[in-house]
MDTraj code that builds the backbone (N, CA, C; nanometers):
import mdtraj as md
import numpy as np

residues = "UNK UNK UNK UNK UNK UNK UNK UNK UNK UNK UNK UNK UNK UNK UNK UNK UNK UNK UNK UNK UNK UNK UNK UNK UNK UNK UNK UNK UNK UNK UNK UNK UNK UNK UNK UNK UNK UNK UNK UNK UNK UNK UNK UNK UNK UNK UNK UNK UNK UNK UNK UNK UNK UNK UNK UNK UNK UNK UNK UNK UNK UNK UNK UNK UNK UNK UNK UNK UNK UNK UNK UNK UNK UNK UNK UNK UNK UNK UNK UNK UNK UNK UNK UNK UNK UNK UNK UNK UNK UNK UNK UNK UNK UNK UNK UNK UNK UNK UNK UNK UNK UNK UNK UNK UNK UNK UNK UNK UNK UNK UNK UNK UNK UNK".split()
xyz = np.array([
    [-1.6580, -0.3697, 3.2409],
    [-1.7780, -0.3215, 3.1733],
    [-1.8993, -0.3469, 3.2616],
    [-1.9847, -0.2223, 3.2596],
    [-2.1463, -0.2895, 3.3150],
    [-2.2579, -0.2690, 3.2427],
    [-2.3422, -0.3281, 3.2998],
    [-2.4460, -0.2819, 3.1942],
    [-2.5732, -0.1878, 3.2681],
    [-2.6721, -0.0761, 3.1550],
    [-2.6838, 0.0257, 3.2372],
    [-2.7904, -0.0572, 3.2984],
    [-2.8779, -0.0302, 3.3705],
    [-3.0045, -0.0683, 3.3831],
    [-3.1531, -0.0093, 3.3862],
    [-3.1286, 0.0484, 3.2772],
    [-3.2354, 0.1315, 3.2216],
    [-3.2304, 0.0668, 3.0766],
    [-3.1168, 0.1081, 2.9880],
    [-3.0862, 0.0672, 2.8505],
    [-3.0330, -0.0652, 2.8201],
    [-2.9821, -0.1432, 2.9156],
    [-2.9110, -0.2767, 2.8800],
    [-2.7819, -0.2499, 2.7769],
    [-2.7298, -0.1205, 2.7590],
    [-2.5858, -0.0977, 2.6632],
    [-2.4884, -0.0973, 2.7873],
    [-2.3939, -0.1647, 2.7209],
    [-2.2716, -0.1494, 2.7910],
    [-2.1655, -0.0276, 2.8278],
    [-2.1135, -0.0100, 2.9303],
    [-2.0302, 0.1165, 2.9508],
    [-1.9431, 0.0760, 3.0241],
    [-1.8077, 0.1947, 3.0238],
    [-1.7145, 0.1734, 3.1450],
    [-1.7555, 0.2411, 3.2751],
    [-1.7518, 0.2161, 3.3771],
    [-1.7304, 0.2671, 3.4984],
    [-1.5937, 0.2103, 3.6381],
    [-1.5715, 0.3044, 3.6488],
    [-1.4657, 0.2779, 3.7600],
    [-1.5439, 0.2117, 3.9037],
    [-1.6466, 0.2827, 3.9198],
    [-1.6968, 0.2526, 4.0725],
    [-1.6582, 0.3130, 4.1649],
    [-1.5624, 0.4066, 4.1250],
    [-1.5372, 0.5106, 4.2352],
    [-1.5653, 0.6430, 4.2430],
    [-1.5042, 0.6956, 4.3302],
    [-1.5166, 0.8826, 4.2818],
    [-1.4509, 0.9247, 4.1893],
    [-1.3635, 0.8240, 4.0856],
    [-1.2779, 0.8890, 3.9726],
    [-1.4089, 0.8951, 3.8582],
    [-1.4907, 0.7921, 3.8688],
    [-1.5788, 0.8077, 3.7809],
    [-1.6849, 0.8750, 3.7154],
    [-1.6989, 0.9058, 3.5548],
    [-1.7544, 1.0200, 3.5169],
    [-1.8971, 1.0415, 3.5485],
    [-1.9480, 0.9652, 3.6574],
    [-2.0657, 0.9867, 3.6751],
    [-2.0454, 1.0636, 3.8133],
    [-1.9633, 1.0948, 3.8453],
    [-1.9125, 1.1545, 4.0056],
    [-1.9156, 1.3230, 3.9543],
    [-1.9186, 1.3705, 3.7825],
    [-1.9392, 1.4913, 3.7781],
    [-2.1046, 1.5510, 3.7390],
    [-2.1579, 1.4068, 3.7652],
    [-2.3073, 1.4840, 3.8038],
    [-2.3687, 1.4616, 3.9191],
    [-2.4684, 1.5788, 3.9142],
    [-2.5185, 1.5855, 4.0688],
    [-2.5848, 1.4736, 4.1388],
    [-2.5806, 1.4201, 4.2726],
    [-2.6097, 1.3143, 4.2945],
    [-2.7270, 1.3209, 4.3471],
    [-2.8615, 1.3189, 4.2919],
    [-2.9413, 1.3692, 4.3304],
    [-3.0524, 1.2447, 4.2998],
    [-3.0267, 1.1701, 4.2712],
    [-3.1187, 1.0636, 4.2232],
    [-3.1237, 0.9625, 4.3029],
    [-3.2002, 0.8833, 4.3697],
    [-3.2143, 0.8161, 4.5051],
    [-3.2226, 0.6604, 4.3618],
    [-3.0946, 0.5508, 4.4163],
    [-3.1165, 0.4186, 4.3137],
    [-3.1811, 0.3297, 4.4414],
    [-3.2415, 0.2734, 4.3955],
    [-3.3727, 0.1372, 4.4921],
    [-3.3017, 0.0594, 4.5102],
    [-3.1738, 0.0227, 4.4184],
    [-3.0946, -0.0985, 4.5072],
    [-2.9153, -0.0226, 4.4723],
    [-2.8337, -0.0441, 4.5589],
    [-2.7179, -0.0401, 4.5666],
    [-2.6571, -0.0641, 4.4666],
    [-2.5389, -0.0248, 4.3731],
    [-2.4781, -0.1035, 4.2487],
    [-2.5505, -0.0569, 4.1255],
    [-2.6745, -0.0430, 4.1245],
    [-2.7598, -0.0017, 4.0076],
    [-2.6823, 0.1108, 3.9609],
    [-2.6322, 0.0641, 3.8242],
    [-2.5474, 0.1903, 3.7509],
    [-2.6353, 0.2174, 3.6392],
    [-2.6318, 0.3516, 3.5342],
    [-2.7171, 0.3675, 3.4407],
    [-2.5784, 0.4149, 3.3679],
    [-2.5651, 0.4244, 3.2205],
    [-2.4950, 0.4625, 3.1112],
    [-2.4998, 0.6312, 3.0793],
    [-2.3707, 0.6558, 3.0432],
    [-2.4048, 0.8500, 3.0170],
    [-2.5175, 0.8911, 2.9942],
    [-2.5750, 0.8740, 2.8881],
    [-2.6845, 0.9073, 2.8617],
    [-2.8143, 0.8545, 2.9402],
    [-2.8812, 0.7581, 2.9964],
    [-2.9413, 0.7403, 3.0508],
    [-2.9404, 0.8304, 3.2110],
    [-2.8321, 0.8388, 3.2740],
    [-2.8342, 0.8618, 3.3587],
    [-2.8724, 1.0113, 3.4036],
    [-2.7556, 1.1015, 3.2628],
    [-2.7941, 1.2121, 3.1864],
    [-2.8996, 1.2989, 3.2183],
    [-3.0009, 1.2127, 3.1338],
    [-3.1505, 1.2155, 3.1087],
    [-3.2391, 1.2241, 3.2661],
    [-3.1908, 1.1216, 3.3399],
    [-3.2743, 1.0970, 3.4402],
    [-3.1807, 1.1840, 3.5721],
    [-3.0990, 1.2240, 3.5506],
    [-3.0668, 1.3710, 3.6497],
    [-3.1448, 1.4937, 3.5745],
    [-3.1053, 1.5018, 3.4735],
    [-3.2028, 1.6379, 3.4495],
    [-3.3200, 1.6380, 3.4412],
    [-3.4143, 1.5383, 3.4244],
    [-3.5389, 1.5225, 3.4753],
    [-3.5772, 1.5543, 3.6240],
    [-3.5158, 1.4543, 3.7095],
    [-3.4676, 1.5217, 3.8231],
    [-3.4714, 1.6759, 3.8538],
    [-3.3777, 1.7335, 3.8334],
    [-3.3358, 1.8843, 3.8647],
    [-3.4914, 1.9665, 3.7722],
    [-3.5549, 1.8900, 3.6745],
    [-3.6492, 2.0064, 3.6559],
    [-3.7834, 2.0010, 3.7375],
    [-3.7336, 1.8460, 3.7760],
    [-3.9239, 1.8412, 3.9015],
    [-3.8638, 1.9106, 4.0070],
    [-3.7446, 1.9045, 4.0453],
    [-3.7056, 1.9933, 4.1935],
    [-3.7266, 2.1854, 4.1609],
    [-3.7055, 2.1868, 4.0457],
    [-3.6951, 2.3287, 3.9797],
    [-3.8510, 2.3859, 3.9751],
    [-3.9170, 2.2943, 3.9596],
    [-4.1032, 2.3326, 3.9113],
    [-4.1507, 2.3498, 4.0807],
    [-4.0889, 2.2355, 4.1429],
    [-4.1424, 2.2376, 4.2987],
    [-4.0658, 2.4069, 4.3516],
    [-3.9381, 2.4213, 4.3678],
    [-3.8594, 2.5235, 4.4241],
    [-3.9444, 2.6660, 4.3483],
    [-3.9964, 2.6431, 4.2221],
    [-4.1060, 2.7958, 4.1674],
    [-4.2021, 2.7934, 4.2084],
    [-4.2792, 2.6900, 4.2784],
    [-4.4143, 2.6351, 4.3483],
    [-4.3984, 2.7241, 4.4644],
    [-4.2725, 2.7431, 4.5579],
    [-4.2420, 2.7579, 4.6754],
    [-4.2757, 2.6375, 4.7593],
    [-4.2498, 2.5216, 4.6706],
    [-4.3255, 2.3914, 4.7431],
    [-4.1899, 2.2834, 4.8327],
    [-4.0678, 2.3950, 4.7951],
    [-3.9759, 2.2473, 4.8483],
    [-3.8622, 2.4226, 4.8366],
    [-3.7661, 2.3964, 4.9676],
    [-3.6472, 2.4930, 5.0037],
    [-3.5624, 2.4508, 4.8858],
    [-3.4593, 2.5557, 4.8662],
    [-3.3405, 2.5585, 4.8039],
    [-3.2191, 2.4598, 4.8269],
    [-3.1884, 2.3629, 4.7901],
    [-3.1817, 2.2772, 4.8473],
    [-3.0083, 2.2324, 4.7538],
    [-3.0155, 2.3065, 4.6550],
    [-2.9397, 2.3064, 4.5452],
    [-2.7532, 2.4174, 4.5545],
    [-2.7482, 2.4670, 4.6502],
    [-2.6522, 2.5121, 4.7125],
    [-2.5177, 2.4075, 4.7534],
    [-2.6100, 2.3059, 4.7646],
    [-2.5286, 2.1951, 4.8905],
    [-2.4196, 2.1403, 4.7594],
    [-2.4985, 2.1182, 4.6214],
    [-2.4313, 2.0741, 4.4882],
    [-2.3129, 2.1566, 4.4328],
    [-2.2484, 2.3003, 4.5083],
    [-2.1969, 2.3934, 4.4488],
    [-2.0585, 2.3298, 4.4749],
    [-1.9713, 2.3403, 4.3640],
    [-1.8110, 2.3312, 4.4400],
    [-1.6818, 2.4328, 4.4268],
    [-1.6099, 2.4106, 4.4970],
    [-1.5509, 2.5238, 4.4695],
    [-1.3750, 2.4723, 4.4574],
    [-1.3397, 2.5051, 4.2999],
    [-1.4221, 2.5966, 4.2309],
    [-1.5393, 2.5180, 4.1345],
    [-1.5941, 2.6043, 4.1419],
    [-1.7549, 2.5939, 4.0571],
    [-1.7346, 2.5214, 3.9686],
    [-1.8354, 2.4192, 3.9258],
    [-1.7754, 2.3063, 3.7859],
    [-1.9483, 2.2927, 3.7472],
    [-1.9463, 2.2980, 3.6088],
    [-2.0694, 2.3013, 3.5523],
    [-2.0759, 2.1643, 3.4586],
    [-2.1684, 2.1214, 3.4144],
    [-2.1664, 2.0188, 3.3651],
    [-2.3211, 2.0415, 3.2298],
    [-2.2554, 2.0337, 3.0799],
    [-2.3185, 2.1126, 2.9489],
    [-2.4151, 2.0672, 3.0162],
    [-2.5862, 2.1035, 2.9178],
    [-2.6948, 1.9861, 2.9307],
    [-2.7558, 2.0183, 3.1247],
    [-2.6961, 2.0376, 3.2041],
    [-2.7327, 1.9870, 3.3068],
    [-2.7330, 2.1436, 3.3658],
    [-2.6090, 2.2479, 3.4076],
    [-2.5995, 2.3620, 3.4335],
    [-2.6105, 2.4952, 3.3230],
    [-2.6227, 2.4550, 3.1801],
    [-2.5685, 2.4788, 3.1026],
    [-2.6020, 2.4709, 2.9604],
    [-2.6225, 2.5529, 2.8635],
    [-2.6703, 2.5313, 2.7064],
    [-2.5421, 2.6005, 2.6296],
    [-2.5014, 2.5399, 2.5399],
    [-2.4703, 2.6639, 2.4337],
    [-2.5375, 2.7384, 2.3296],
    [-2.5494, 2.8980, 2.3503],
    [-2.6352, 2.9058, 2.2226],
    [-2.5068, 3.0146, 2.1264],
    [-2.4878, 3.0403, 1.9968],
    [-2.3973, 3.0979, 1.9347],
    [-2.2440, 3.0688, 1.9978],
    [-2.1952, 2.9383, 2.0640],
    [-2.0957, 3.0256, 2.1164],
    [-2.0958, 3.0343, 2.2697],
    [-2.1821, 3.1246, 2.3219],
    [-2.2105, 3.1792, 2.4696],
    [-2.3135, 3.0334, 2.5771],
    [-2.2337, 3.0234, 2.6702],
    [-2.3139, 2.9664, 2.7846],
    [-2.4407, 3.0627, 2.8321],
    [-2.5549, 2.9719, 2.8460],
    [-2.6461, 3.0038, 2.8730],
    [-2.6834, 2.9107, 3.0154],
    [-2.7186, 3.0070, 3.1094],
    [-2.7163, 2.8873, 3.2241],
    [-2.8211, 2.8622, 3.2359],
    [-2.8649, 2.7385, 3.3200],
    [-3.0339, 2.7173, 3.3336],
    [-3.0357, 2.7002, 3.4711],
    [-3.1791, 2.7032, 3.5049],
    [-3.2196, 2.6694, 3.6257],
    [-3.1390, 2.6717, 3.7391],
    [-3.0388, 2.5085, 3.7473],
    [-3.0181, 2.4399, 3.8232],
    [-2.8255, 2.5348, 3.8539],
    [-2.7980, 2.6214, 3.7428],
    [-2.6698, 2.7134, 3.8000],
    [-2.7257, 2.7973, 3.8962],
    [-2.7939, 2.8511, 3.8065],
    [-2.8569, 3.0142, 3.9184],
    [-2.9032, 2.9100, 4.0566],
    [-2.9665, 2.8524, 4.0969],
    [-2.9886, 2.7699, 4.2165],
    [-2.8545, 2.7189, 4.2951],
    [-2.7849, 2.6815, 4.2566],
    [-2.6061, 2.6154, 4.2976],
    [-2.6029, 2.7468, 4.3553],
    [-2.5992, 2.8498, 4.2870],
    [-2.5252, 2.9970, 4.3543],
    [-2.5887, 3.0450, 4.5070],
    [-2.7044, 2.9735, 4.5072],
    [-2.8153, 3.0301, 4.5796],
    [-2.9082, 3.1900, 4.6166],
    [-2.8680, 3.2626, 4.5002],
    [-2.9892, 3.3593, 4.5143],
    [-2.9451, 3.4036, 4.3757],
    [-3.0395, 3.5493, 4.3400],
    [-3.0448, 3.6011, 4.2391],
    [-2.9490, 3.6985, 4.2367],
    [-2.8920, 3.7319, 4.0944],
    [-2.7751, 3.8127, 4.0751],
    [-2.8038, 3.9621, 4.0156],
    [-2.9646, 3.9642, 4.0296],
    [-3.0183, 4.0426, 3.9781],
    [-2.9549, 4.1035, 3.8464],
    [-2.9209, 4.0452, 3.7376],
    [-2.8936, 4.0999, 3.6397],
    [-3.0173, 4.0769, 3.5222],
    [-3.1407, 4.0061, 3.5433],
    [-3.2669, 3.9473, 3.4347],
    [-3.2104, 3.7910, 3.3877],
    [-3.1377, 3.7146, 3.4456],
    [-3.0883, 3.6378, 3.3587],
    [-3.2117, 3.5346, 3.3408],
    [-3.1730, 3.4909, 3.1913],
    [-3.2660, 3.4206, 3.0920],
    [-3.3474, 3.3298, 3.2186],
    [-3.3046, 3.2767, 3.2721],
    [-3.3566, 3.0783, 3.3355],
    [-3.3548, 3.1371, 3.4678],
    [-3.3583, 3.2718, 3.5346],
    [-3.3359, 3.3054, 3.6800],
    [-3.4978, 3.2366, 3.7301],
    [-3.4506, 3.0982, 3.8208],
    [-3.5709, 3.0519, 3.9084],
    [-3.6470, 3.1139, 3.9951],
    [-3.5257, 3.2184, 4.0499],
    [-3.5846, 3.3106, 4.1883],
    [-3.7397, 3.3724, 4.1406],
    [-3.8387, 3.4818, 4.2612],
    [-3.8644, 3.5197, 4.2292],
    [-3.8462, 3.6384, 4.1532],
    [-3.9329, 3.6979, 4.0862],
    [-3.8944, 3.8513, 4.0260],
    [-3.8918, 3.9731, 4.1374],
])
top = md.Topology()
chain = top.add_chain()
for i, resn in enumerate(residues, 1):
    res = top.add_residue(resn, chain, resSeq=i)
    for name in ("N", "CA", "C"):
        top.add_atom(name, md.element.get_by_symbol(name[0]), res)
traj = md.Trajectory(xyz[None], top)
């Protein structure tokens, strides 16, 4: 067990690449080594993340940088690539960016320009 260090709740983690924090993007720079955060905390503070990189990348203030996160095959993660609305995936931001350009179809969350 560790504890997160944001929330002080306890969680499992492996510590390795089996672990479920290995299916989100690693995009968050930790200040000291070992510093683990809990699902939800961590959650929270990647997609915070991905929306200041998302506001900067519509700025034209920072390159596409979000390509490098793509795998193949493609793995999305709810909340983070991803909404459900009725039923249907709705992608946000940070999919259409993984792909790296526009698919020109209007989609809802397309970052690119118009």
């Amino acid at each position: 067990m560790k504890k997160c260090c944001t929330c002080e709740n306890s969680f499992e983690c492996s510590g390795d690449s089996s672990c479920w924090c290995s299916d989100l993007p690693n995009i968050l720079e930790l200040e000291k080594a070992g510093d683990c955060q809990c699902p939800d905390c961590l959650k929270k503070n990647v997609s915070n993340a991905i929306d200041d990189f998302v506001t900067k990348f519509k700025a034209g203030a920072v390159e596409n940088l979000a390509p490098a996160y793509n795998t193949s095959p493609p793995s999305f993660v709810e909340g983070i690539d991803y909404y459900l609305q009725n039923g249907a995936w709705v992608f946000r931001e940070w999919a259409h960016l993984k792909r790296g350009f526009c698919c020109g179809n209007g989609c809802r969350h397309c970052p690119y320009p118009k």
